[in-house]
PyMOL Python script that loads the backbone (N, CA, C, O; Angstrom):
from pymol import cmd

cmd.read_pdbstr("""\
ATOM      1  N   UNK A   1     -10.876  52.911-142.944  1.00  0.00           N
ATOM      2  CA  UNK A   1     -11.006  53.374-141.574  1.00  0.00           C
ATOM      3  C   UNK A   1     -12.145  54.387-141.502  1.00  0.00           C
ATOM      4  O   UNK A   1     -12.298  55.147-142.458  1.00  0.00           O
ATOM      5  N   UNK A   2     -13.034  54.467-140.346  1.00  0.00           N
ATOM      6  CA  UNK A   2     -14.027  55.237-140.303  1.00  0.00           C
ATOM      7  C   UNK A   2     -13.690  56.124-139.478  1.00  0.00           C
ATOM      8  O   UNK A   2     -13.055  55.801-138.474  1.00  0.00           O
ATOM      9  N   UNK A   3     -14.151  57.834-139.798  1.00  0.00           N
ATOM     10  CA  UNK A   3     -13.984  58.750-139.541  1.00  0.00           C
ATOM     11  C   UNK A   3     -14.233  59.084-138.195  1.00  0.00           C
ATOM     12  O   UNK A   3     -15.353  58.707-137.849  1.00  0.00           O
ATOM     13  N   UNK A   4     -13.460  59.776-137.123  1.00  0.00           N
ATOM     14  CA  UNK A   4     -14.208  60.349-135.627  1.00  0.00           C
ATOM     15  C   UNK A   4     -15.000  61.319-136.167  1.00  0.00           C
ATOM     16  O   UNK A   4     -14.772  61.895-137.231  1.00  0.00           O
ATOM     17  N   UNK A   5     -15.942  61.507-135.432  1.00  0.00           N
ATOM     18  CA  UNK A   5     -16.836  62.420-135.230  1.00  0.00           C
ATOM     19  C   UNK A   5     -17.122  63.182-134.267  1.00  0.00           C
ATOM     20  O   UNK A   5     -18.238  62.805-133.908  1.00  0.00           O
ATOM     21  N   UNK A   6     -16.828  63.959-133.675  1.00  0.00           N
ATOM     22  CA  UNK A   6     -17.642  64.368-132.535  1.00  0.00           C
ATOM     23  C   UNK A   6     -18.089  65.746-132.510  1.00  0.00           C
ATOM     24  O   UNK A   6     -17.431  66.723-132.868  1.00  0.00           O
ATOM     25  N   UNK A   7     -19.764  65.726-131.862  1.00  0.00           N
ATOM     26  CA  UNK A   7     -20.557  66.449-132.071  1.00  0.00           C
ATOM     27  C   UNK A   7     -20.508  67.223-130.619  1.00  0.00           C
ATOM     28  O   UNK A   7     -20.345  66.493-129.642  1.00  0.00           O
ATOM     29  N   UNK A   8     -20.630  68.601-130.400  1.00  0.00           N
ATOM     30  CA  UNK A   8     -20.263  69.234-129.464  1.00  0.00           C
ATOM     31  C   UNK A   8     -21.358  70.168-129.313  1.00  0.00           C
ATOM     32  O   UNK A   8     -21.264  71.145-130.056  1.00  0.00           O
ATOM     33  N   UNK A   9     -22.685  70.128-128.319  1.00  0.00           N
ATOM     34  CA  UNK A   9     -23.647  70.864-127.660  1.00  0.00           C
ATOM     35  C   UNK A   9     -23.485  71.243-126.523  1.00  0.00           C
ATOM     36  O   UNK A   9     -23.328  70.548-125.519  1.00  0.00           O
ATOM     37  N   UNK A  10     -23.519  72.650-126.639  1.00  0.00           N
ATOM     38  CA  UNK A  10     -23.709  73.678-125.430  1.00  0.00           C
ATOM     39  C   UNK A  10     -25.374  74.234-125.597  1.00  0.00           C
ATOM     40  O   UNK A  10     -25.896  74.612-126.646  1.00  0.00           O
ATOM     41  N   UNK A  11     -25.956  74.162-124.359  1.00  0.00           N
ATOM     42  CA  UNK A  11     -27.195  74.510-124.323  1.00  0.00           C
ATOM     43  C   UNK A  11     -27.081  76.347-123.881  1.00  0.00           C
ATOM     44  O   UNK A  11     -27.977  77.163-124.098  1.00  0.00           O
ATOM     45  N   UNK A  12     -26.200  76.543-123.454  1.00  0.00           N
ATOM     46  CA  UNK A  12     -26.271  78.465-122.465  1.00  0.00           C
ATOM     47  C   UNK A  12     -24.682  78.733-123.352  1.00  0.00           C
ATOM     48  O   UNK A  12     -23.893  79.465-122.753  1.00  0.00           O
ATOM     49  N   UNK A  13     -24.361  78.345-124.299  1.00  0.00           N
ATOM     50  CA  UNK A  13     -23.118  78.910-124.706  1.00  0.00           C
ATOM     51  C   UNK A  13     -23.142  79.508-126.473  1.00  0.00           C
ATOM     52  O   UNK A  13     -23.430  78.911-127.510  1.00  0.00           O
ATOM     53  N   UNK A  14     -22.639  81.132-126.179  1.00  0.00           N
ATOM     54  CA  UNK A  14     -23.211  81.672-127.465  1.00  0.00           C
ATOM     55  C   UNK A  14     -21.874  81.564-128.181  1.00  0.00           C
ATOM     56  O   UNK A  14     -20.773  81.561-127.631  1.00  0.00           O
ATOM     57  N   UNK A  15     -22.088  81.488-129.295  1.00  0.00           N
ATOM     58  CA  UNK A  15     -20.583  81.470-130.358  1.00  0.00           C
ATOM     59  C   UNK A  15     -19.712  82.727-130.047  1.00  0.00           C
ATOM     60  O   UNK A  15     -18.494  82.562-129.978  1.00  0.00           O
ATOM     61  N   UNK A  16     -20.283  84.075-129.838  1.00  0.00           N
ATOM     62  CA  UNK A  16     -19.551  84.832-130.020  1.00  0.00           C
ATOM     63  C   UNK A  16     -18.642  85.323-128.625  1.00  0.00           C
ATOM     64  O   UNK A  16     -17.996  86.353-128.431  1.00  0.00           O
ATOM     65  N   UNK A  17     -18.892  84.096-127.729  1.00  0.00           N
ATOM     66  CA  UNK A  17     -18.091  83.760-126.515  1.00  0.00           C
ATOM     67  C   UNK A  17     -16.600  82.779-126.874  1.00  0.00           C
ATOM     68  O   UNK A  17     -15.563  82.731-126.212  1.00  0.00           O
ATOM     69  N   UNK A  18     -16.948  82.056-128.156  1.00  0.00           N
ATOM     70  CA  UNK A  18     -15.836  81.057-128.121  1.00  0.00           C
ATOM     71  C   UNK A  18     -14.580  81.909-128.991  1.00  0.00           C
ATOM     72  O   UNK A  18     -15.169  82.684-129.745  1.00  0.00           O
ATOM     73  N   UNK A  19     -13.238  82.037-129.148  1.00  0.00           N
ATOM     74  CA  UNK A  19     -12.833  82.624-129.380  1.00  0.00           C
ATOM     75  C   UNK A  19     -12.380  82.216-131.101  1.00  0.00           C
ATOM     76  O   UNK A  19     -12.049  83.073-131.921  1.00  0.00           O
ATOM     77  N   UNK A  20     -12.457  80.772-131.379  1.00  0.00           N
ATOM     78  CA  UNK A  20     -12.944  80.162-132.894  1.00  0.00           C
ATOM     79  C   UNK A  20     -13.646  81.263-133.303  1.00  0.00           C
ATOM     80  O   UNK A  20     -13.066  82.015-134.085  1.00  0.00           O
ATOM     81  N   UNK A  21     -14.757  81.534-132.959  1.00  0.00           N
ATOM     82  CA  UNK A  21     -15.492  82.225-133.970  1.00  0.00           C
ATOM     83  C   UNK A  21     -16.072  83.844-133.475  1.00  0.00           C
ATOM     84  O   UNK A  21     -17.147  84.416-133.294  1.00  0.00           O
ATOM     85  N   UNK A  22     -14.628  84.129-133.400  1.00  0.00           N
ATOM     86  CA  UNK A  22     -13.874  85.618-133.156  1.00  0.00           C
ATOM     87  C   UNK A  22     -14.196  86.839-132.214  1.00  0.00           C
ATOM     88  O   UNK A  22     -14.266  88.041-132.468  1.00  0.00           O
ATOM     89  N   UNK A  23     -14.399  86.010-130.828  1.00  0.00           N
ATOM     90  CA  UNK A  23     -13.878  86.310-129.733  1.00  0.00           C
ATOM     91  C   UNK A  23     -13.119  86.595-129.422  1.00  0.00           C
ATOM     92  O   UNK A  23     -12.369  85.622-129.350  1.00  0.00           O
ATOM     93  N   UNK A  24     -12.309  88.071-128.872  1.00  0.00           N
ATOM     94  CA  UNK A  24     -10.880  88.316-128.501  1.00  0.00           C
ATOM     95  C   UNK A  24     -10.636  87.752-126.959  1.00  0.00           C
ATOM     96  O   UNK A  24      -9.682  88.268-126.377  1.00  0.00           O
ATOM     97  N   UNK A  25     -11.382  86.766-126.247  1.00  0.00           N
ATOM     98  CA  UNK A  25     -10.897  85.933-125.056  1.00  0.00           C
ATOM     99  C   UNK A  25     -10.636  84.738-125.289  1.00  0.00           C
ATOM    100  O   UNK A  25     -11.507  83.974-125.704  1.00  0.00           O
ATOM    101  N   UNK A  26      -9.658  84.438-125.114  1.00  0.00           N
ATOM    102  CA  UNK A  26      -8.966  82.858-124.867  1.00  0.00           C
ATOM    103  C   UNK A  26      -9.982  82.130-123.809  1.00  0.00           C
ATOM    104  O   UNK A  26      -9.597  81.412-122.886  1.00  0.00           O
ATOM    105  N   UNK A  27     -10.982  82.356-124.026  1.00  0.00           N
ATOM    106  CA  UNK A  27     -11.544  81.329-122.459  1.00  0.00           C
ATOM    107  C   UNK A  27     -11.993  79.648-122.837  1.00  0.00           C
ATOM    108  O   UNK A  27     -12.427  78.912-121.950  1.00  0.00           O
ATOM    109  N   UNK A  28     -11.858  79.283-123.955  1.00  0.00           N
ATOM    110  CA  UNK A  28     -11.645  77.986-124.133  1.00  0.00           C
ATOM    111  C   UNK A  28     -10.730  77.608-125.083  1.00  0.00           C
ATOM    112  O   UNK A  28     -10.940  77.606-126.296  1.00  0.00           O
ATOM    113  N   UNK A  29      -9.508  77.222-124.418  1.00  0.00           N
ATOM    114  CA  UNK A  29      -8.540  76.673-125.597  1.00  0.00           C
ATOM    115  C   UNK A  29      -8.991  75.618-126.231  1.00  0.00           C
ATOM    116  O   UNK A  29      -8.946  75.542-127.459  1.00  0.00           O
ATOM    117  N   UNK A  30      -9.561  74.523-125.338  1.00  0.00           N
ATOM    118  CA  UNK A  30      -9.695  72.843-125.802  1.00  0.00           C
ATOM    119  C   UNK A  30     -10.441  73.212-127.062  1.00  0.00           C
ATOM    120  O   UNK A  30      -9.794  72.879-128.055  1.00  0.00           O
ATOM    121  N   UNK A  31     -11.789  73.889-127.392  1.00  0.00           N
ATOM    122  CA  UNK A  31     -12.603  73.961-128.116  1.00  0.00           C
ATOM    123  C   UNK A  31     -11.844  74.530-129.172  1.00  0.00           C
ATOM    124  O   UNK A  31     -11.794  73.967-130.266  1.00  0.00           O
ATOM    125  N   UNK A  32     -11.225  75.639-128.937  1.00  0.00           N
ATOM    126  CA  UNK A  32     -10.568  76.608-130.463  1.00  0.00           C
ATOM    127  C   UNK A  32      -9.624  75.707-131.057  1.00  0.00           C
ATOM    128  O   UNK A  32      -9.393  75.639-132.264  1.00  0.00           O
ATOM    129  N   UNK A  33      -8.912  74.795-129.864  1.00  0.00           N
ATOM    130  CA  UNK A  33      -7.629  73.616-130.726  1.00  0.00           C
ATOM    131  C   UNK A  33      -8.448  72.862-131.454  1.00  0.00           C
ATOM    132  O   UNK A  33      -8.023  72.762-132.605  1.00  0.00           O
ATOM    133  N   UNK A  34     -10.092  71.917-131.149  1.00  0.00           N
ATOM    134  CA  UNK A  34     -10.499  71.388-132.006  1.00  0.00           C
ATOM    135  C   UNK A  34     -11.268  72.240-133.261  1.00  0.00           C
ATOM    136  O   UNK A  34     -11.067  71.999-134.451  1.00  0.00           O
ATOM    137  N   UNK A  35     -11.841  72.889-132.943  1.00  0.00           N
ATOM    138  CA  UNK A  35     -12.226  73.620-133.994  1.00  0.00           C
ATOM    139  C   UNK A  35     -10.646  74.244-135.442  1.00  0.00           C
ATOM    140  O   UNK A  35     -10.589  74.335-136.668  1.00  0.00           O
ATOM    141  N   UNK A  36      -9.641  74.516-134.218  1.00  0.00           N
ATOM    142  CA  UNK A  36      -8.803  75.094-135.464  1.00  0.00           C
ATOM    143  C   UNK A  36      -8.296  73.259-136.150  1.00  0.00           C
ATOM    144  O   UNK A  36      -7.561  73.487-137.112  1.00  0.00           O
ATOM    145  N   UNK A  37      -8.400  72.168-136.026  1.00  0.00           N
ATOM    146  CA  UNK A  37      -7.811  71.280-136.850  1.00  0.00           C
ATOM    147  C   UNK A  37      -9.198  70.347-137.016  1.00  0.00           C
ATOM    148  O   UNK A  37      -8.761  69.203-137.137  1.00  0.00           O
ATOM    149  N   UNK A  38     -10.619  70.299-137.078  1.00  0.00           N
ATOM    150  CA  UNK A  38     -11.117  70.019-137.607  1.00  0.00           C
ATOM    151  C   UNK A  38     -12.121  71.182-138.466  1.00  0.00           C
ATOM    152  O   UNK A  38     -11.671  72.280-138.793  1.00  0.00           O
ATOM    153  N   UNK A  39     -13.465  70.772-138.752  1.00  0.00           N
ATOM    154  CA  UNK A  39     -14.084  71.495-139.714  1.00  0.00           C
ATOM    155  C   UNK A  39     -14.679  72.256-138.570  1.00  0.00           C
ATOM    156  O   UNK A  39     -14.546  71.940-137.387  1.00  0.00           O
ATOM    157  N   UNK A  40     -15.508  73.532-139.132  1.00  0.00           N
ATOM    158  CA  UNK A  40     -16.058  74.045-137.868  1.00  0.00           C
ATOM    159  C   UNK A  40     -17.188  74.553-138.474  1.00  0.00           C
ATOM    160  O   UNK A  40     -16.923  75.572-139.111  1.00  0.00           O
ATOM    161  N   UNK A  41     -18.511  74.183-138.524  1.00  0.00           N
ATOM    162  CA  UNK A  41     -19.727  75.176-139.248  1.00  0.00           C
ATOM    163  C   UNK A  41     -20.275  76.027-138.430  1.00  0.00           C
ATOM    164  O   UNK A  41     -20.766  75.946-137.304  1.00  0.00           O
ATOM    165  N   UNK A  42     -20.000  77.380-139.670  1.00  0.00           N
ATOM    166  CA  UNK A  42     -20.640  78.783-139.651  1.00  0.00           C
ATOM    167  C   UNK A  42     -22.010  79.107-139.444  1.00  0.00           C
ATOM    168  O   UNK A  42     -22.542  79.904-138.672  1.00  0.00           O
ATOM    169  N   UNK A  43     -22.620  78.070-140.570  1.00  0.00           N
ATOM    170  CA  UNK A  43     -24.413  78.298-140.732  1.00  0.00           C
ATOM    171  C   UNK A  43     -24.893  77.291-140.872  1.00  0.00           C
ATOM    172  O   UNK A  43     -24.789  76.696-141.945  1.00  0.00           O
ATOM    173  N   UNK A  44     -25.753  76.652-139.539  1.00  0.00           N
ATOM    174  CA  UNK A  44     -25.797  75.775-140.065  1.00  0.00           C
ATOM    175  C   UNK A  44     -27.360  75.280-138.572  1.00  0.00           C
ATOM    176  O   UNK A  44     -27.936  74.193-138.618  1.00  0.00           O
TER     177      UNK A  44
END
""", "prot")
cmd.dss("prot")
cmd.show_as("cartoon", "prot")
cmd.util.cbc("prot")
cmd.orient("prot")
């Protein structure tokens, strides 16, 4: 079986808005649920 992928671009959205990558606002759940059960790159 081949793997999902999905690739997720924001052009005006800074990381340290999403709360994944340690933001104390909840302002996007959908994104932090995928980020917390797939991979999520730091540097990249």
């Amino acid at each position: 079986m081949q793997p999902n992928i999905v690739f997720i671009m924001a052009d005006q959205l800074a990381a340290s808005f999403l709360n994944c990558y340690g933001s104390g606002v909840n302002s996007s759940p959908c994104l932090d649920s995928l980020a917390e059960s797939g991979i999520r790159f730091d540097r990249c």
